[in-house]
PDB file of N, CA, C and O in Angstrom:
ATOM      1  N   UNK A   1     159.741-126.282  30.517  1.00  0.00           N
ATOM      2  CA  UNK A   1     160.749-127.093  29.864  1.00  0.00           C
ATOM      3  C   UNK A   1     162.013-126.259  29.681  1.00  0.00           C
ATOM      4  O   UNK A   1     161.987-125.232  29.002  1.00  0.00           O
ATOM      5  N   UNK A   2     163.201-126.728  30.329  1.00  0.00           N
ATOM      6  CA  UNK A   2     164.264-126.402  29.446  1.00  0.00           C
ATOM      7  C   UNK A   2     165.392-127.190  28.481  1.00  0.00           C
ATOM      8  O   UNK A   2     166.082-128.204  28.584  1.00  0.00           O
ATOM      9  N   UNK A   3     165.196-126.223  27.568  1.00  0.00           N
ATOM     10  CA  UNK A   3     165.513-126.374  26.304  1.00  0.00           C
ATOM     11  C   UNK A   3     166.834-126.267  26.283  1.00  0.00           C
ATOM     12  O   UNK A   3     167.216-125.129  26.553  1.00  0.00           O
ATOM     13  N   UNK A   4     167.819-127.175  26.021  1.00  0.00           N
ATOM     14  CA  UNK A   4     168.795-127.271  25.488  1.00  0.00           C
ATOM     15  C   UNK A   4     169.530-127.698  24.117  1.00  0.00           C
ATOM     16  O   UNK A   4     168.823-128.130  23.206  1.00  0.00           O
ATOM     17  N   UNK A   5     170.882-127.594  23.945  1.00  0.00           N
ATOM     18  CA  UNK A   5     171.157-128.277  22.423  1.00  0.00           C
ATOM     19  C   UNK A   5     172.574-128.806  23.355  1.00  0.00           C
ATOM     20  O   UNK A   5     173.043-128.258  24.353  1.00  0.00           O
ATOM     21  N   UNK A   6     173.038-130.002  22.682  1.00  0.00           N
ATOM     22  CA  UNK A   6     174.454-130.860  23.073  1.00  0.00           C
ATOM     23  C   UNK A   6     175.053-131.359  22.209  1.00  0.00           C
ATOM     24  O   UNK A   6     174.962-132.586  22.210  1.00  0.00           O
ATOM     25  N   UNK A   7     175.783-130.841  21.270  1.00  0.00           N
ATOM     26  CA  UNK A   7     176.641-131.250  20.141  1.00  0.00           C
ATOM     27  C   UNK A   7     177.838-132.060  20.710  1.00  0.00           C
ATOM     28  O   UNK A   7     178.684-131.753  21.551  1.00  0.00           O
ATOM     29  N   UNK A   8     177.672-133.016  20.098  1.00  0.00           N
ATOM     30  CA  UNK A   8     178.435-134.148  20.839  1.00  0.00           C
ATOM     31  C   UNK A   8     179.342-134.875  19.444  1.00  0.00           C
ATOM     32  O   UNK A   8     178.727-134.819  18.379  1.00  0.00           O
ATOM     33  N   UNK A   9     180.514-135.429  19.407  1.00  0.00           N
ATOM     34  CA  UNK A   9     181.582-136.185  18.875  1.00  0.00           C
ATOM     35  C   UNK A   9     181.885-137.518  19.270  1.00  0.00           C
ATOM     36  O   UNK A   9     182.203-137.623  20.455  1.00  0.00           O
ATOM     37  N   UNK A  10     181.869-138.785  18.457  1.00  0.00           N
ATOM     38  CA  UNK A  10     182.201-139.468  19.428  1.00  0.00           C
ATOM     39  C   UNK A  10     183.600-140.022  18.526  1.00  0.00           C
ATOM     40  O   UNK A  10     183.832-139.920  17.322  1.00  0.00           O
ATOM     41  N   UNK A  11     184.370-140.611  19.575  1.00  0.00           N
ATOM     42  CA  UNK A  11     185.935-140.772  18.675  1.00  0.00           C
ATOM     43  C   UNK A  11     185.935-142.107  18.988  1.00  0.00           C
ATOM     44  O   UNK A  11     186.116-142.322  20.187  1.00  0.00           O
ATOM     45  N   UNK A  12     185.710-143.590  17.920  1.00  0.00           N
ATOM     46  CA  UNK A  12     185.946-144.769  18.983  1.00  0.00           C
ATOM     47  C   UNK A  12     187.160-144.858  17.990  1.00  0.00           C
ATOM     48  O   UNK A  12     187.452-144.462  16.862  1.00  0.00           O
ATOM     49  N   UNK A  13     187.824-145.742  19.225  1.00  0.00           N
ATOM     50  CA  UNK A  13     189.702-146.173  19.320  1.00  0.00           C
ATOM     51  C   UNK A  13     189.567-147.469  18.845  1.00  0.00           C
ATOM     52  O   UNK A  13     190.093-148.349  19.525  1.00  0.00           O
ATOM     53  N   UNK A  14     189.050-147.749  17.951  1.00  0.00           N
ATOM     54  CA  UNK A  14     189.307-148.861  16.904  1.00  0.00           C
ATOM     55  C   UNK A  14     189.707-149.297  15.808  1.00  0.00           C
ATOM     56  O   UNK A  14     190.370-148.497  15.148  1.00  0.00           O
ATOM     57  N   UNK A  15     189.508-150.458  15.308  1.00  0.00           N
ATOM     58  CA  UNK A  15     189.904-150.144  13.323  1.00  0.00           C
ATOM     59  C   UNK A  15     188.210-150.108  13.194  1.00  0.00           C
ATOM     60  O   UNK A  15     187.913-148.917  13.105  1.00  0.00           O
ATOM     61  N   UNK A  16     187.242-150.765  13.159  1.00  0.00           N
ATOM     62  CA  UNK A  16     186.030-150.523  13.206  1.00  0.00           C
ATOM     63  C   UNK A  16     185.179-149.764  13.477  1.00  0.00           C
ATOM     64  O   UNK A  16     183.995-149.899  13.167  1.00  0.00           O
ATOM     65  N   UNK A  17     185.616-148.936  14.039  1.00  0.00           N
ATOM     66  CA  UNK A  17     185.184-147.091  14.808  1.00  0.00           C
ATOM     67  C   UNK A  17     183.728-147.176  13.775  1.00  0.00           C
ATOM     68  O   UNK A  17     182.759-147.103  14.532  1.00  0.00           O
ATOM     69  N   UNK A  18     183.436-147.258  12.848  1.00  0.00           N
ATOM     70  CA  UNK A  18     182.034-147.062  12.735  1.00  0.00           C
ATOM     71  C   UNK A  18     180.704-147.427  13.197  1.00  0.00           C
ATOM     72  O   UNK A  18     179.631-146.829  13.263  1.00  0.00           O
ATOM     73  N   UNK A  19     181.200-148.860  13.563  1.00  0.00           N
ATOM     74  CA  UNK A  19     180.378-149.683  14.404  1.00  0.00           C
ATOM     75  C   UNK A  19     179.479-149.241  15.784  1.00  0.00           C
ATOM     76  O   UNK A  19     178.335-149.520  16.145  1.00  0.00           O
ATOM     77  N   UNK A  20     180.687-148.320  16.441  1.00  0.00           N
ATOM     78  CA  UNK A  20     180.545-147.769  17.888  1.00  0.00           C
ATOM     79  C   UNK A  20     179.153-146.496  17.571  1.00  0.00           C
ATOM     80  O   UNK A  20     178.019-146.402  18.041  1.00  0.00           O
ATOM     81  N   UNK A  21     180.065-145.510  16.377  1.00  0.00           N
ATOM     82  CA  UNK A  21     179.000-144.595  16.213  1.00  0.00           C
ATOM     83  C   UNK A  21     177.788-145.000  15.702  1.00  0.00           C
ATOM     84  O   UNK A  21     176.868-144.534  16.374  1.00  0.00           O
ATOM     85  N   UNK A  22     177.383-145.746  14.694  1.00  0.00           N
ATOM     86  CA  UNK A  22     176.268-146.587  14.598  1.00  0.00           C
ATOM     87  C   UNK A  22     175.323-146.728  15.431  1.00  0.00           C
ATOM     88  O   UNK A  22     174.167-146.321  15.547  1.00  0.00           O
ATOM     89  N   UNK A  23     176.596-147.910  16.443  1.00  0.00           N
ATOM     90  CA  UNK A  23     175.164-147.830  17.801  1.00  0.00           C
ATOM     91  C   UNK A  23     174.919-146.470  18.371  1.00  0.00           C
ATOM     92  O   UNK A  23     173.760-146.073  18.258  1.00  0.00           O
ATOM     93  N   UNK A  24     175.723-145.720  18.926  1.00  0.00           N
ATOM     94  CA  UNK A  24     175.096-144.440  19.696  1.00  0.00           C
ATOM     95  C   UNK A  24     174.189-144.132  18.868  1.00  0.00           C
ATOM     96  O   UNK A  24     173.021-144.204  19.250  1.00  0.00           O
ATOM     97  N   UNK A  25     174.409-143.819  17.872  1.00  0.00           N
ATOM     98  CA  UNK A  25     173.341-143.334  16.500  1.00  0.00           C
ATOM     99  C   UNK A  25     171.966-143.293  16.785  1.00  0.00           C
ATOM    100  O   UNK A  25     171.172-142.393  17.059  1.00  0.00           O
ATOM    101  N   UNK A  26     171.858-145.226  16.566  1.00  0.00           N
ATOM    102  CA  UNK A  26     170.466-145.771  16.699  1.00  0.00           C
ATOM    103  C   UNK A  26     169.941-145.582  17.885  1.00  0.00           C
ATOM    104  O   UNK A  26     168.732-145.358  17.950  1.00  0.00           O
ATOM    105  N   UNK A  27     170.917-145.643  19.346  1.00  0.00           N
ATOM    106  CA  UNK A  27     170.207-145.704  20.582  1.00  0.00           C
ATOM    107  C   UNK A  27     169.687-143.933  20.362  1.00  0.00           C
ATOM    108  O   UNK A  27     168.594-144.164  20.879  1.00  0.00           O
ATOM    109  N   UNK A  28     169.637-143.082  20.172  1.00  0.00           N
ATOM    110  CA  UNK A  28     169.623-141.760  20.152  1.00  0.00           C
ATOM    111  C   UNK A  28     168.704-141.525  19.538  1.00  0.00           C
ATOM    112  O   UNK A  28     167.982-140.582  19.862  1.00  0.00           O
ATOM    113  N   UNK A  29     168.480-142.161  18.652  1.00  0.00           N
ATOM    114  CA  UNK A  29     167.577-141.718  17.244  1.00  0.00           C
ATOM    115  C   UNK A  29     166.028-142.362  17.469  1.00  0.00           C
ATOM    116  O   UNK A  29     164.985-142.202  16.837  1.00  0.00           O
ATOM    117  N   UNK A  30     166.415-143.288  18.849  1.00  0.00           N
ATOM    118  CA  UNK A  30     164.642-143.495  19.024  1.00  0.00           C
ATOM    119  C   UNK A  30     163.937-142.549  20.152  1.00  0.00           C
ATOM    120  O   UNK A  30     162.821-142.832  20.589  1.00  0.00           O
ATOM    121  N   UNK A  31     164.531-141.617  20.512  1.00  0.00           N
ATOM    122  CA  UNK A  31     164.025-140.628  21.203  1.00  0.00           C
ATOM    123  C   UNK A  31     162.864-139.697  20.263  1.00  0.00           C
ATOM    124  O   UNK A  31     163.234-138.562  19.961  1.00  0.00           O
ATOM    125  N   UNK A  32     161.683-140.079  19.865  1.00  0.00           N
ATOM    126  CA  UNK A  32     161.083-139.099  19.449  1.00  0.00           C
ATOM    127  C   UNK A  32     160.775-137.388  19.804  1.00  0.00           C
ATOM    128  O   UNK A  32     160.396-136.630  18.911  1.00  0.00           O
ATOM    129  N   UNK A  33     161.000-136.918  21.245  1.00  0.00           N
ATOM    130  CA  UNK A  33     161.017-136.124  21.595  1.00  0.00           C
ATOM    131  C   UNK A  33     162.439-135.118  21.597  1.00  0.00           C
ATOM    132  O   UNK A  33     162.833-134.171  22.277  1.00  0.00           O
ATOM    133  N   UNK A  34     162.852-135.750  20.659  1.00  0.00           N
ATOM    134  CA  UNK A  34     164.458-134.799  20.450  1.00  0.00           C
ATOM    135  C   UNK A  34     164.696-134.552  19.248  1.00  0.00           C
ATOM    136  O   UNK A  34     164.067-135.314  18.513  1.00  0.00           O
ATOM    137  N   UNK A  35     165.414-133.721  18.637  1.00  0.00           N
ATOM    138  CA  UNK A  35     165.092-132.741  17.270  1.00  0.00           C
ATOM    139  C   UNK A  35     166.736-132.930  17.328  1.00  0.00           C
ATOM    140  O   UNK A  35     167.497-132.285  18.050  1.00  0.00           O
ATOM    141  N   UNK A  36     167.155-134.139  16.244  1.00  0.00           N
ATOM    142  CA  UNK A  36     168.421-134.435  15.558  1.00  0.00           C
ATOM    143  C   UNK A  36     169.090-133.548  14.400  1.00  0.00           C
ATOM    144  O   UNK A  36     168.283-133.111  13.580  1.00  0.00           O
ATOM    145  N   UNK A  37     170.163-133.280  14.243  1.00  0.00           N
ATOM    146  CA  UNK A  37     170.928-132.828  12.763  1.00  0.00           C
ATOM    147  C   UNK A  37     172.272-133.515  12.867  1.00  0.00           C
ATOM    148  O   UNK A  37     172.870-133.604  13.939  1.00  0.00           O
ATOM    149  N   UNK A  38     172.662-133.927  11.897  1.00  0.00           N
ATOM    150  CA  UNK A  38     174.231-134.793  11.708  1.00  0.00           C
ATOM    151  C   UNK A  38     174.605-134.258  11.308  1.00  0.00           C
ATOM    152  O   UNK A  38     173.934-133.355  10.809  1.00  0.00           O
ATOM    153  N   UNK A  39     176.191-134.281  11.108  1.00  0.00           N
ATOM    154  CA  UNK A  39     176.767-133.463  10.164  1.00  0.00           C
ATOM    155  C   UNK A  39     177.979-134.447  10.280  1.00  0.00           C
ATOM    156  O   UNK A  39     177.718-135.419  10.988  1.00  0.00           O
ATOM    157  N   UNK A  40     179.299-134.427   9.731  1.00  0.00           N
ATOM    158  CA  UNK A  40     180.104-135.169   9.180  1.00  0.00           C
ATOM    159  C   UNK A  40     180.876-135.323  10.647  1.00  0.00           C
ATOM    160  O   UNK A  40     181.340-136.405  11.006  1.00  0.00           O
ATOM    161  N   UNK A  41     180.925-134.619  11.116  1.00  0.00           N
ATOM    162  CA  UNK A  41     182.223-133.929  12.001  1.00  0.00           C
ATOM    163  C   UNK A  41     181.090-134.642  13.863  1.00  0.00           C
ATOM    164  O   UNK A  41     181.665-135.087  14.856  1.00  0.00           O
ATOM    165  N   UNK A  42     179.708-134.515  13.740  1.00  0.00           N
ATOM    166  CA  UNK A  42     179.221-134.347  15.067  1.00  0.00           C
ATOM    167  C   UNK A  42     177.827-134.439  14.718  1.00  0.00           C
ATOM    168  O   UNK A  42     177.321-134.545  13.601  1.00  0.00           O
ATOM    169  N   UNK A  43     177.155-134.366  16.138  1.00  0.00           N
ATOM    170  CA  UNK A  43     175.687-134.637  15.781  1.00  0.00           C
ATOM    171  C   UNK A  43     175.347-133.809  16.953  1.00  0.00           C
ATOM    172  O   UNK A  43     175.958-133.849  18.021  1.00  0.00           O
ATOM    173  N   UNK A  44     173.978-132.790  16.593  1.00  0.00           N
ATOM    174  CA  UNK A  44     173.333-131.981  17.211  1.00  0.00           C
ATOM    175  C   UNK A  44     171.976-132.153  18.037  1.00  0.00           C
ATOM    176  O   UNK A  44     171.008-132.127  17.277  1.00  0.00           O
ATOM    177  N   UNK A  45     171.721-132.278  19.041  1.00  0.00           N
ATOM    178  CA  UNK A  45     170.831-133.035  19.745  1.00  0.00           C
ATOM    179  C   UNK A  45     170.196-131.672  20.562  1.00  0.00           C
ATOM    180  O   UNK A  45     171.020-130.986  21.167  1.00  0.00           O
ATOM    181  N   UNK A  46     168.682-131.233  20.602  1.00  0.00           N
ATOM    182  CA  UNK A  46     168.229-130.639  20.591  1.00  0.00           C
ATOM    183  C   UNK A  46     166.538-130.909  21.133  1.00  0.00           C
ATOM    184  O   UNK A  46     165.571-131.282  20.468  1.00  0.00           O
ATOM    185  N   UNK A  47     166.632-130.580  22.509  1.00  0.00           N
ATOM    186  CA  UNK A  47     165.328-130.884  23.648  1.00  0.00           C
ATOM    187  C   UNK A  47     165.541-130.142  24.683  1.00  0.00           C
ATOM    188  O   UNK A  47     166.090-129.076  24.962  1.00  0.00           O
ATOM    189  N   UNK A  48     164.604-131.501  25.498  1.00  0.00           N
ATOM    190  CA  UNK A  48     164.107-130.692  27.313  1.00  0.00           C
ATOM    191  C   UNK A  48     165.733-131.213  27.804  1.00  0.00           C
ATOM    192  O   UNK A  48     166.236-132.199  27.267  1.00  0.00           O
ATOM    193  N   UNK A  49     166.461-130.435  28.869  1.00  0.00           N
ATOM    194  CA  UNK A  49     167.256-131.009  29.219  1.00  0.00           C
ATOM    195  C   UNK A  49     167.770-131.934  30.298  1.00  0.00           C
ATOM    196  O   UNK A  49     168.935-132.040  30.681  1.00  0.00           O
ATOM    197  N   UNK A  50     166.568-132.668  30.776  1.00  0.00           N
ATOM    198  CA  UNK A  50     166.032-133.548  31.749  1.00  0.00           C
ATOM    199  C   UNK A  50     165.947-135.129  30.738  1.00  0.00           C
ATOM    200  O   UNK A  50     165.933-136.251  31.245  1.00  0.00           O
ATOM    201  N   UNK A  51     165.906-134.876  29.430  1.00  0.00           N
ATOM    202  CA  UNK A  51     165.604-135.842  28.616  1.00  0.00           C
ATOM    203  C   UNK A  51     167.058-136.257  28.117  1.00  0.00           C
ATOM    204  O   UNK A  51     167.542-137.387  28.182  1.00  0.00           O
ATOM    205  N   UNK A  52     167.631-135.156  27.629  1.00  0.00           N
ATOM    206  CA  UNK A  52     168.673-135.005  27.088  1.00  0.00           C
ATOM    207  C   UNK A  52     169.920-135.715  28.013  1.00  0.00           C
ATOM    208  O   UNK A  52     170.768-136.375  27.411  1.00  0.00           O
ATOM    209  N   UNK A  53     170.007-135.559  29.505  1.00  0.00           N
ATOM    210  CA  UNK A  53     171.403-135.443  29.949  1.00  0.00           C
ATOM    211  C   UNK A  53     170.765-136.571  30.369  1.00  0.00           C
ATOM    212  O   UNK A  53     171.688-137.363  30.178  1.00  0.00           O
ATOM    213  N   UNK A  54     169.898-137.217  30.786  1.00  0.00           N
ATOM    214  CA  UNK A  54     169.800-138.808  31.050  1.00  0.00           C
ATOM    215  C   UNK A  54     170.100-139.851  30.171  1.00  0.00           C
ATOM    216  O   UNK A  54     170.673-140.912  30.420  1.00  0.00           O
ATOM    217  N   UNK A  55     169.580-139.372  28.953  1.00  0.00           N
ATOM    218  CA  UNK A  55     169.981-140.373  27.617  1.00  0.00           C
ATOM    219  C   UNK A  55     170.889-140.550  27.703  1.00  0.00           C
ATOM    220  O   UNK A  55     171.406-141.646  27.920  1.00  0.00           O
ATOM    221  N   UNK A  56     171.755-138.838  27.469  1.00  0.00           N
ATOM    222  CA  UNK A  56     173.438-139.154  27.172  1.00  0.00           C
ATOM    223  C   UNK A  56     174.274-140.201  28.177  1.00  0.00           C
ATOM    224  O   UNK A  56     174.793-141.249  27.791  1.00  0.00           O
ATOM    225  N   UNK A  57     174.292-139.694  29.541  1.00  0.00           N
ATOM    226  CA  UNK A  57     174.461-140.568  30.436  1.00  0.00           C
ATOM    227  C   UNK A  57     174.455-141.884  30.563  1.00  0.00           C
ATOM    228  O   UNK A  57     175.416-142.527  30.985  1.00  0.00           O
ATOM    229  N   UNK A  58     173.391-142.354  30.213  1.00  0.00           N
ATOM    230  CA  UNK A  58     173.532-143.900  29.349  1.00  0.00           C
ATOM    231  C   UNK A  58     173.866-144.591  28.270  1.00  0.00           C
ATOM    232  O   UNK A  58     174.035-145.808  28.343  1.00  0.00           O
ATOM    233  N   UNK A  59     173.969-144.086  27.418  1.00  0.00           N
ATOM    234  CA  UNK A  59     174.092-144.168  26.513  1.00  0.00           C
ATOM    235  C   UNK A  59     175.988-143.975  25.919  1.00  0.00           C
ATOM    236  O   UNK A  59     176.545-144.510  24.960  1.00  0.00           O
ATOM    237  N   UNK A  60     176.398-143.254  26.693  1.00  0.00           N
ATOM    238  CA  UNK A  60     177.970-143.046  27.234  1.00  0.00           C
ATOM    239  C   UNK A  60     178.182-143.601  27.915  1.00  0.00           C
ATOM    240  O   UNK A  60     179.410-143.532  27.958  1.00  0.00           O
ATOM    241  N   UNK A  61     177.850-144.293  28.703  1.00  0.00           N
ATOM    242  CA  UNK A  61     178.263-145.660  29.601  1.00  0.00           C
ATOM    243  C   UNK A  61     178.462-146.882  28.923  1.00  0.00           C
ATOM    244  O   UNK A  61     179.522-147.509  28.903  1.00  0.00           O
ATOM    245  N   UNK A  62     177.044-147.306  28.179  1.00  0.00           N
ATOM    246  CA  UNK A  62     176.970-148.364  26.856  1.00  0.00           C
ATOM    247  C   UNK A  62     178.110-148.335  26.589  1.00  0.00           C
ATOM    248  O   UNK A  62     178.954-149.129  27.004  1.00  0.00           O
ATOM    249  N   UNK A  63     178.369-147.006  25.538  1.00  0.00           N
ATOM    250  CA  UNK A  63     179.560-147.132  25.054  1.00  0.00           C
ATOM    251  C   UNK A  63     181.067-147.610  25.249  1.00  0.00           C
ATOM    252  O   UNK A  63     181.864-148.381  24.713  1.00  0.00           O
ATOM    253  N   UNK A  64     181.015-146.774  26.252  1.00  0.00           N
ATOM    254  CA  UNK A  64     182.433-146.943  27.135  1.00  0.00           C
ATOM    255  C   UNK A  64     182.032-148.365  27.508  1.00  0.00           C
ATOM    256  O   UNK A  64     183.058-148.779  26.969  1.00  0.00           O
ATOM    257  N   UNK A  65     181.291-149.805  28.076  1.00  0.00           N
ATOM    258  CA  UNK A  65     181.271-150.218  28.409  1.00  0.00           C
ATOM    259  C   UNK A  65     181.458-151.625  27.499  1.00  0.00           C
ATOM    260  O   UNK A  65     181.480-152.762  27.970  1.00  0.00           O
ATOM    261  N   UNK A  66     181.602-151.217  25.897  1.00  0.00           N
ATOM    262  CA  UNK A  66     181.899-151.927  24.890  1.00  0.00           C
ATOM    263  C   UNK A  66     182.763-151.406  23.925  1.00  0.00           C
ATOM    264  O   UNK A  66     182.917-152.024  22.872  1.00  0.00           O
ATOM    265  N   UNK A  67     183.470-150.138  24.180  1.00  0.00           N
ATOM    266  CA  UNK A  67     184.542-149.788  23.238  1.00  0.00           C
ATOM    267  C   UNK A  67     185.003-148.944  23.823  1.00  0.00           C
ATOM    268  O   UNK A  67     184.600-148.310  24.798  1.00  0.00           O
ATOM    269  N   UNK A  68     186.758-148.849  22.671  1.00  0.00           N
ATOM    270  CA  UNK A  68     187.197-147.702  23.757  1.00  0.00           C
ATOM    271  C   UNK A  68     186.772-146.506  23.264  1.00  0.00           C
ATOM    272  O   UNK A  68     186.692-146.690  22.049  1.00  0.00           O
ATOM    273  N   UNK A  69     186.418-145.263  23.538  1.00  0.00           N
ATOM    274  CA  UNK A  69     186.216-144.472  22.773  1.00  0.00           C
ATOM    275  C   UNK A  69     186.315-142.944  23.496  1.00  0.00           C
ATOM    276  O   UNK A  69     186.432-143.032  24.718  1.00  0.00           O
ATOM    277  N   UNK A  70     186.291-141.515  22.956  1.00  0.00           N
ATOM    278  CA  UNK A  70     186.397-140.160  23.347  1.00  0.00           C
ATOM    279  C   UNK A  70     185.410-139.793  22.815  1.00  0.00           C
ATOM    280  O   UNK A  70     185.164-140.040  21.634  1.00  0.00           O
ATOM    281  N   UNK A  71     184.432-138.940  23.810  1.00  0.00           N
ATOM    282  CA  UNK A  71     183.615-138.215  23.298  1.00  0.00           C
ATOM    283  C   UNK A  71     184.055-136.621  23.602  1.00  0.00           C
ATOM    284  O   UNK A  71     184.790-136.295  24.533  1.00  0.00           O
ATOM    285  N   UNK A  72     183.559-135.849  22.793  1.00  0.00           N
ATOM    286  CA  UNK A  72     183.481-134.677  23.018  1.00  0.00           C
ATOM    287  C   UNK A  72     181.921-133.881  23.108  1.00  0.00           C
ATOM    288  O   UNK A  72     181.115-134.292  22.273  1.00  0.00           O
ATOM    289  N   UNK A  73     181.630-133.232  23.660  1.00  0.00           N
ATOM    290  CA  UNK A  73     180.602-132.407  23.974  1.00  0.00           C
ATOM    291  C   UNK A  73     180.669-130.597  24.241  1.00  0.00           C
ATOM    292  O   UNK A  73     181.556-129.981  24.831  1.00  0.00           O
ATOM    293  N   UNK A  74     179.970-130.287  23.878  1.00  0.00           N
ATOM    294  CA  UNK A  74     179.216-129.317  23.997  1.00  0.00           C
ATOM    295  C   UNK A  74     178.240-128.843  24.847  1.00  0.00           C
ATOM    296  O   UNK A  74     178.476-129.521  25.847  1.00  0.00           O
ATOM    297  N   UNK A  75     177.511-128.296  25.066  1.00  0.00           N
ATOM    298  CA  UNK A  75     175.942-128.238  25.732  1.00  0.00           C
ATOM    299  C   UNK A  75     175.482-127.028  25.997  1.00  0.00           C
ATOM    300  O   UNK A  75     176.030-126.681  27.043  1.00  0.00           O
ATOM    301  N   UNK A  76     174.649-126.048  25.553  1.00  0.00           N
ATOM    302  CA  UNK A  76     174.523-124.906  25.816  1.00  0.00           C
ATOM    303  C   UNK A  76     172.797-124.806  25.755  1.00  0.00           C
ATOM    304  O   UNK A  76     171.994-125.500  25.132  1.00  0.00           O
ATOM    305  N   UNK A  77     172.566-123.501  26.783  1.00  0.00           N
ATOM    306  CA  UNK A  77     170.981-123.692  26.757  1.00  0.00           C
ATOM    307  C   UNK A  77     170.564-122.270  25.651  1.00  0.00           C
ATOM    308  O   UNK A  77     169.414-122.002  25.302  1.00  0.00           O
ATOM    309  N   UNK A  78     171.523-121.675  25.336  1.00  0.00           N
ATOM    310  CA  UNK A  78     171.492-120.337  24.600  1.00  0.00           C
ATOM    311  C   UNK A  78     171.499-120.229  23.103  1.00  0.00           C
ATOM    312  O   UNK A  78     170.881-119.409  22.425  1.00  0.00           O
ATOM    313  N   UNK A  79     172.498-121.427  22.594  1.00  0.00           N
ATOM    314  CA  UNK A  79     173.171-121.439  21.218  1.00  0.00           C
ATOM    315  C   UNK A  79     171.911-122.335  20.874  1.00  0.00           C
ATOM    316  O   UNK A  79     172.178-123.512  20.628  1.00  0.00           O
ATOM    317  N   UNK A  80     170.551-121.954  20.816  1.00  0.00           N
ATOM    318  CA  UNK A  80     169.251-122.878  19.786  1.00  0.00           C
ATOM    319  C   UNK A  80     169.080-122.367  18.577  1.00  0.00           C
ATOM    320  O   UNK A  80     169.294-121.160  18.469  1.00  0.00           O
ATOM    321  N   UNK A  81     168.772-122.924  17.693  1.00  0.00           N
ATOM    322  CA  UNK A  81     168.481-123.160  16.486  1.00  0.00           C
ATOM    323  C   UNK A  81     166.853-122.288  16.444  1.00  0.00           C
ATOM    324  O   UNK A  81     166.070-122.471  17.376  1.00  0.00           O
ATOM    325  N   UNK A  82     166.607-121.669  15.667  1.00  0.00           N
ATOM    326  CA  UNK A  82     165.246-120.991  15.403  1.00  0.00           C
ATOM    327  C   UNK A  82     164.467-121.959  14.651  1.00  0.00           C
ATOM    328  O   UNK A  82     163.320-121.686  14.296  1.00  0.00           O
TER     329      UNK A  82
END
């Protein structure tokens, strides 16, 4: 397995912008095999990275495909959490 982490941002271009992060939220959060932390600013996503970059991938499409929005990312296989 490799193990990655992908701290990711998402910026939606709305007056409703919470809505957008919400959904990514929930679609994300039913991955049992991935080890979540939020924080105000971003959310830390933490697995295999075969699991990881497929989700995102879809899940960033969703998005974009119902709002406007900027994500930012991260992704490193080094910077893990103990």
């Amino acid at each position: 397995m490799n193990k990655i982490s992908i701290e990711i941002s998402l910026y939606s271009l709305q007056n409703e912008y919470r809505t957008a992060v919400i959904d990514f939220l929930k679609d994300i959060e039913t991955q049992n095999k991935l080890e979540i932390h939020y924080s105000a600013m971003s959310t830390l996503i933490i697995g295999d990275y075969e699991i990881i970059m497929n989700l995102i991938v879809k899940k960033i499409k969703l998005i974009f495909e119902t709002y406007k929005a900027v994500f930012v990312l991260k992704i490193s296989n080094a910077c893990l959490p103990d």
